[in-house]
C-alpha positions as CSV (number, residue, x, y, z in Angstrom):
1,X,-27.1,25.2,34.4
2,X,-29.3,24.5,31.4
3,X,-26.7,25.6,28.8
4,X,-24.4,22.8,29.8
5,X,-27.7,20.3,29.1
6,X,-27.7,19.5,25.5
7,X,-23.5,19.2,25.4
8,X,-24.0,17.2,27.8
9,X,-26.4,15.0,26.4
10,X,-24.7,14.4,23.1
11,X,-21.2,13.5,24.7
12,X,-23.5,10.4,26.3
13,X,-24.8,9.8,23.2
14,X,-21.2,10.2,21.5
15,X,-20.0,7.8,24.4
16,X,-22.9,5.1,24.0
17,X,-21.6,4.6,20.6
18,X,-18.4,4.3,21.2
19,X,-18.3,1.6,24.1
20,X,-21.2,0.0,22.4
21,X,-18.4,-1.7,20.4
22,X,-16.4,-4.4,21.4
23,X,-13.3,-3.8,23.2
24,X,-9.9,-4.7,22.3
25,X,-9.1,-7.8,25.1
26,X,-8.2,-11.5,24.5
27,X,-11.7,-12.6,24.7
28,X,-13.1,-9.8,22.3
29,X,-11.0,-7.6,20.6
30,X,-12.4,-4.4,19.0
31,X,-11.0,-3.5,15.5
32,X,-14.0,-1.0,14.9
33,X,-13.7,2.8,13.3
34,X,-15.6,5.3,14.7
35,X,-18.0,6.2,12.4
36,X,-17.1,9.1,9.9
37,X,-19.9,12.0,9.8
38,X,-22.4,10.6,7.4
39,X,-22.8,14.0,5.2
40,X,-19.4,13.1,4.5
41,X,-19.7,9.4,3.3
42,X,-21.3,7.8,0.3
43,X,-21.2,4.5,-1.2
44,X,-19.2,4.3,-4.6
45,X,-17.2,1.9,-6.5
46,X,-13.4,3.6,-7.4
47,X,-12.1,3.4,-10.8
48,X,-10.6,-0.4,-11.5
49,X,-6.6,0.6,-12.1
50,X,-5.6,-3.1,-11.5
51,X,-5.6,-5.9,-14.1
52,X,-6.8,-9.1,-14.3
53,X,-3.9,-12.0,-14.1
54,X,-1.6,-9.9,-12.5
55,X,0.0,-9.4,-8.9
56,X,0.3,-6.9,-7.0
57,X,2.2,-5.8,-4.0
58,X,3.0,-2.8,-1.9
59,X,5.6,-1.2,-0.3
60,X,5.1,1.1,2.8
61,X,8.5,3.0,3.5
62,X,7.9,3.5,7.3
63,X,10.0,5.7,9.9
64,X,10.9,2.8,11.3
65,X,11.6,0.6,8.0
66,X,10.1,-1.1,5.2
67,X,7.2,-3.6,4.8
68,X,5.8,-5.1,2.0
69,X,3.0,-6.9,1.5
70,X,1.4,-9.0,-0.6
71,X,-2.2,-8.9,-2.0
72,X,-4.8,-12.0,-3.3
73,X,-6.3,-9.5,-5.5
74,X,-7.7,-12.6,-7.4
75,X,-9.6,-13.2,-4.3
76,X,-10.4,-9.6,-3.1
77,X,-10.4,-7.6,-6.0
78,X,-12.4,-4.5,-4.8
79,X,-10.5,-3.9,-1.9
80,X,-7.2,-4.8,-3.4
81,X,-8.0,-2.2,-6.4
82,X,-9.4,0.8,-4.0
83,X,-6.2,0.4,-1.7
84,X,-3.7,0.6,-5.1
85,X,-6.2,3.1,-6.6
86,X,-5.3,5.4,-3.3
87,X,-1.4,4.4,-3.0
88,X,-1.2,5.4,-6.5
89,X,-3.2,8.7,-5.8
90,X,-0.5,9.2,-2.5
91,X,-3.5,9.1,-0.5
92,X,-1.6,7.4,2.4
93,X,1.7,8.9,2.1
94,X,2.8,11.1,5.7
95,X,-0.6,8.8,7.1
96,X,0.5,7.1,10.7
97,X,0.0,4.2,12.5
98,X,-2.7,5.7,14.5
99,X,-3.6,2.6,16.5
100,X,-1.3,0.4,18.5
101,X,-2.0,-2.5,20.5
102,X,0.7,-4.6,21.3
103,X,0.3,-8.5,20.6
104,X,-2.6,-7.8,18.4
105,X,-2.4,-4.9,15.8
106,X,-1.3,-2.4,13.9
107,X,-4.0,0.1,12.3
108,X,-3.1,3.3,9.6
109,X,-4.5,4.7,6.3
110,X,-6.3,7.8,8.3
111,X,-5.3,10.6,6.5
112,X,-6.3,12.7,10.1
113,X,-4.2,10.4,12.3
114,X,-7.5,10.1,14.6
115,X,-9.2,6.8,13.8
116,X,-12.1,9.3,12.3
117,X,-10.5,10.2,8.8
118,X,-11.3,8.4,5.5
119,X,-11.1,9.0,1.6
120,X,-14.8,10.5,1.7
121,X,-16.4,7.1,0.3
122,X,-17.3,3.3,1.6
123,X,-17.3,0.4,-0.5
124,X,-18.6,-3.5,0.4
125,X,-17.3,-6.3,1.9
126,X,-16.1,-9.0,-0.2
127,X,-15.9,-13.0,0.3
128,X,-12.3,-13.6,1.6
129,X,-10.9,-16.5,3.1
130,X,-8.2,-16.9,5.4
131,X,-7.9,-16.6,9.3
132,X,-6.2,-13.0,11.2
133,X,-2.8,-14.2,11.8
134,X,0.5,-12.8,12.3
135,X,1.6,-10.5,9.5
136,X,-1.9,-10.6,7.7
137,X,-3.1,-7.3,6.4
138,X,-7.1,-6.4,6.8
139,X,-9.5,-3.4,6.0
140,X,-10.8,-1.3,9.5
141,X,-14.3,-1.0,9.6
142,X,-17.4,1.0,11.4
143,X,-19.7,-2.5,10.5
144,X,-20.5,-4.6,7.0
145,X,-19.6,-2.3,3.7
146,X,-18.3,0.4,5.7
147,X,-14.6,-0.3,3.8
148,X,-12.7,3.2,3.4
149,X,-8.9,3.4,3.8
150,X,-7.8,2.3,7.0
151,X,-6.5,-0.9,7.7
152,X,-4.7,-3.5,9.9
153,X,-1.6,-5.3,10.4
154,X,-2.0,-8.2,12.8
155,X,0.9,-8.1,15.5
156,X,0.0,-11.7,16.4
157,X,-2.5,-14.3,15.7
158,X,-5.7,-13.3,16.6
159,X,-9.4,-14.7,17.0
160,X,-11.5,-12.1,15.5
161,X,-14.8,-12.6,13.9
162,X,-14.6,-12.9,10.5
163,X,-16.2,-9.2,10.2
164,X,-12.9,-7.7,8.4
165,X,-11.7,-7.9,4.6
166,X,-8.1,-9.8,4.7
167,X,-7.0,-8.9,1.4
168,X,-3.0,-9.2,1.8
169,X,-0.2,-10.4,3.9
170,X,3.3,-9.3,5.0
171,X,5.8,-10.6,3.2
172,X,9.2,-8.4,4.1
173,X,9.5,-6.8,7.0
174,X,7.6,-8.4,9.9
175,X,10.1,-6.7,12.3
176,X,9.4,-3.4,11.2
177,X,5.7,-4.6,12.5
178,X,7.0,-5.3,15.9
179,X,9.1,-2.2,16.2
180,X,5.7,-0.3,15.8
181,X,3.7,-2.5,18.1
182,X,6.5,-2.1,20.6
183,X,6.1,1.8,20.5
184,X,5.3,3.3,23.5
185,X,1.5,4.5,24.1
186,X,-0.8,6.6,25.8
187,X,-4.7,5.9,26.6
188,X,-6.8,8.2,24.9
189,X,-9.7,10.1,25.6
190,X,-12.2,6.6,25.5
191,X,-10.0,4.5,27.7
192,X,-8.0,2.4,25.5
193,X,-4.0,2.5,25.4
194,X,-3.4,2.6,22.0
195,X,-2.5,6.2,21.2
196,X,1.2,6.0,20.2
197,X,3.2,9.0,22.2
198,X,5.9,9.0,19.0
199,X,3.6,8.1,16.1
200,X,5.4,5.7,13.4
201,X,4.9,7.5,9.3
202,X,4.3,5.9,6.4
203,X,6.6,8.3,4.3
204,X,5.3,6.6,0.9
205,X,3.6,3.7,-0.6
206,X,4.9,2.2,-4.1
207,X,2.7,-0.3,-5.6
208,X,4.4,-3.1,-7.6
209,X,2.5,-4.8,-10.9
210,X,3.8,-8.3,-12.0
């Protein structure tokens, strides 16, 4: 009997954490990360790869079609720059859509496909402005400067706190969006239907400078 303590012990740990977060309903929808392991994560600043007076936009070729979207990197330059910095790396391509809630969101850029994965870093929160409405494109997080890779694409609008980086918007492709939220799911091991059964891939990401 005493073996089966401490396992026991840290799964109600593991599980105070996790429902300690906000859940993803109309009144209060969760759009948390599990935290990585933090031996894993430290705080840097990636290399600046985009310019100054330019635009850029991306391109996710999907299994189920093609979005782009647009980023203000003249508002959010730091997130813009670390997610071209990891397109241009291939850090997302074969990621999935590893998150699915219907009439809310879409959530990818874990290169495990768990909700747990992450480029091995965290960067700050910037300033942004603008309100999570259909089609607009925002950073995951675990809580404030816990930025990594994964992000969001709002199904519909939604009233979340403003606790998440919007740093683009979908311009092309809004019904590739709602073939994915439409994707048939399964409740996972917390409780939450959002586990899709036929996971959507991101089969590449081209960045476009203008």
């Amino acid at each position: 009997m005493k073996k089966w303590i401490l396992p026991a012990v840290a799964l109600i740990i593991f599980g105070i954490i996790l429902f300690s977060l906000p859940k993803a309903t109309s009144n209060n929808p969760r759009v948390n990360l599990t935290p990585e392991p933090s031996a894993q994560v430290e705080a840097v600043s990636t290399e600046m790869v985009i310019t100054k007076n330019k635009t850029y936009s991306a391109l996710l070729r999907t299994t189920q079609g093609d979005i782009t979207m647009q980023f203000s990197a003249d508002k959010t330059p730091i997130t813009v720059n670390n997610f071209v910095y990891l397109a241009r790396k291939r850090f997302y391509d074969n990621t999935v859509f590893h998150r699915i809630i219907k009439g809310f969101m879409i959530q990818g850029g874990d290169p495990e496909g768990t909700g747990m994965g992450g480029p091995g870093y965290e960067f700050e929160d910037e300033v942004f402005e603008g309100k999570y409405t259909r089609g607009t494109v925002a950073m995951a997080n675990s809580g404030p400067d816990t930025n990594g890779s994964q992000f969001f694409i709002m199904h519909q609008d939604y009233n979340l706190p403003p606790n998440y980086v919007i740093f683009g918007k979908v311009t092309k492709g809004i019904e590739v969006v709602d073939k994915i939220a439409s994707a048939e799911v399964k409740t996972n091991t917390f409780g939450e239907p959002s586990t899709p059964v036929t996971p959507v891939k991101v089969t590449s990401v081209e960045i476009v400078e203008e």
